[in-house]
N, C-alpha and C positions, 0 to 999 in steps of 0.2 A: 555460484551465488551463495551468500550466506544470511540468516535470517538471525536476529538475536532480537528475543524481546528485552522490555523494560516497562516499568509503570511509571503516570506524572503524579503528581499530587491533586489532581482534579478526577481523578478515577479512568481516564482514557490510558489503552494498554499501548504501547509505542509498539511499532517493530520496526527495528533497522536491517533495511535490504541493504546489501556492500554487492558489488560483481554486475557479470552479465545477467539480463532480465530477458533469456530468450527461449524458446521452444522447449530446450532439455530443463530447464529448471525452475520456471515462469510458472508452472502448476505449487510451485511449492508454497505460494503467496497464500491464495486463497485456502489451501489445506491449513496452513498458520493459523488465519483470522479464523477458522471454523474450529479450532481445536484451541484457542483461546474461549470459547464460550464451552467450553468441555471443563474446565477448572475455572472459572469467574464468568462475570458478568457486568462486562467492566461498562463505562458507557457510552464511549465513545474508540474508537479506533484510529489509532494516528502509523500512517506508512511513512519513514523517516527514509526517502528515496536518496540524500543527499552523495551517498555511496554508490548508488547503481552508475555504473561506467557505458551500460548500453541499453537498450530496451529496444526489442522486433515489435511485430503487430500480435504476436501472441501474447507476448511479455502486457503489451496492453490492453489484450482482454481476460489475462489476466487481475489485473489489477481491477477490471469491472467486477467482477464474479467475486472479490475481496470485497468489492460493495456491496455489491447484492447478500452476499454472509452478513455483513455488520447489519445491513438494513435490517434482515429477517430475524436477527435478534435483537432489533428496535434501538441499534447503538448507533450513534453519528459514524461519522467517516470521512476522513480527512487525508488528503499528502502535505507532505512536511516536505520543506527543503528541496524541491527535485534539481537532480544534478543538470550540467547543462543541455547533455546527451538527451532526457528524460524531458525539460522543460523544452528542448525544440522539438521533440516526439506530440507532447500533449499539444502547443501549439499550432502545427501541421494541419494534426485532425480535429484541432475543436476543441478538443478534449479538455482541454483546461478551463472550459466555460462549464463540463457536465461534473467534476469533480469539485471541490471545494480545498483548493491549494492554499496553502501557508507559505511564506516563506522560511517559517522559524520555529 
């Protein structure tokens, strides 16, 4: 799995996940969103899933605990794009009703 940030023009910091989102590498998310508030304070938080090729049950609570970081430093938090792998994971469990997905 690979993580690259970006920034928008609206002050929300991007990160684009590529790869598997699973047990071995799925910690790496929320370390990201917690070490973006280490050099900015940006205001919103956008996960550009459109690259992740898989996601476990870790992989998405992972992605909870990436909330919980943005929340605690009073930023939005958003999925951008999820791949199709990802939008039938969020689906499954609900998930895509407790997150606030984009398509775009």
């Amino acid at each position: 799995m690979e993580i690259t940030r970006d920034s928008a023009d609206d002050g929300a910091a991007v990160l684009r996940v590529t790869g598997d989102m699973e047990a071995d590498t799925a910690y790496q998310v929320p370390d990201e969103v917690a070490a973006l508030f280490d050099v900015a304070s940006p205001r919103e938080v956008v996960l550009d899933l459109s690259g992740v090729t898989f996601l476990d049950s870790v992989g998405l609570g992972m992605l909870v605990r990436a909330q919980d970081e943005a929340l605690a430093h009073d930023a939005g938090f958003r999925l951008r794009a999820p791949s199709e792998p990802v939008s039938r994971i969020l689906s499954i469990t609900a998930m895509d009703t407790h997150f606030a997905v984009v398509a775009s």
